[in-house]
N, C-alpha and C positions, 0 to 999 in steps of 0.2 A: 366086700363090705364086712364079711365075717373076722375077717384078719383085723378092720380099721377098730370095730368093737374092741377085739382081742387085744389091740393096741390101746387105748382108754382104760379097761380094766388092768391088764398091765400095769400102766402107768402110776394107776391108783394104788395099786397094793406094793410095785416096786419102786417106786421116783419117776420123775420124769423124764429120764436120762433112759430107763429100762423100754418106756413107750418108744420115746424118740429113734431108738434105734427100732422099731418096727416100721413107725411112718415112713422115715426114708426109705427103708426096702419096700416098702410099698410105692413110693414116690414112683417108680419106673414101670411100675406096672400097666400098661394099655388102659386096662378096666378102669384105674381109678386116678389117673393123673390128674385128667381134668373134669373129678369130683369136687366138688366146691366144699363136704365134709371132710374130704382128706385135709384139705389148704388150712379148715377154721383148728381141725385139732392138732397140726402142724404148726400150728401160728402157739396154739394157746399150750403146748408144751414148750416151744420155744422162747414163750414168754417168762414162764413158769422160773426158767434157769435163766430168764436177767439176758437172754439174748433177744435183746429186743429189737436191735435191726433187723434179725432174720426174722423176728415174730412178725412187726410190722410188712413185711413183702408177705408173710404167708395169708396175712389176714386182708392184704390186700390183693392176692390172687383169689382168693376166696370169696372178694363181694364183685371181682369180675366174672367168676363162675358162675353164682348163683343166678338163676333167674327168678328170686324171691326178691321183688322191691324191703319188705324189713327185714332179712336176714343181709341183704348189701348194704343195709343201714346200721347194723349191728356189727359186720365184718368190718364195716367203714370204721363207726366207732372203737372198733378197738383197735385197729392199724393207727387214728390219731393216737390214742392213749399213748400206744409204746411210742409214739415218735414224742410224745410230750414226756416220756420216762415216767409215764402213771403204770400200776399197774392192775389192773381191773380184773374181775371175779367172771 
């Protein structure tokens, strides 16, 4: 979880290209695969750089992770966005 942080601050001070390559080596990791915040901030840098089909699967692994009824409402709404080519905050 200390890495997925380190990944968003990253992110924030160097592009979203400098995150992204954190998320994915995290992607494999046991611990946090099938963390439903790995999926949302995998989605929402992939969105960031206009890859919005990959954003779209990530943000919709992410509302099947969660077992928060509104954060799978939230993951939901933004996996529609990018499939509508919105892009959302």
């Amino acid at each position: 979880v200390v890495e997925l942080n380190r990944a968003v601050a990253v992110s924030r001070a160097q592009g979203a290209e400098a995150g992204l390559a954190i998320i994915e080596a995290l992607a494999d990791s046991p611990q946090l695969r099938d963390y439903a915040p790995l999926s949302a901030v995998h989605g929402d840098l992939l969105q960031q750089l206009g890859r919005l089909d990959e954003a779209c699967e990530a943000f919709t692994r992410a509302a099947s992770l969660t077992g928060n009824a509104r954060e799978r409402g939230v993951m939901q709404s933004r996996a529609d966005a990018c499939r509508g080519g919105e892009r959302s905050a």
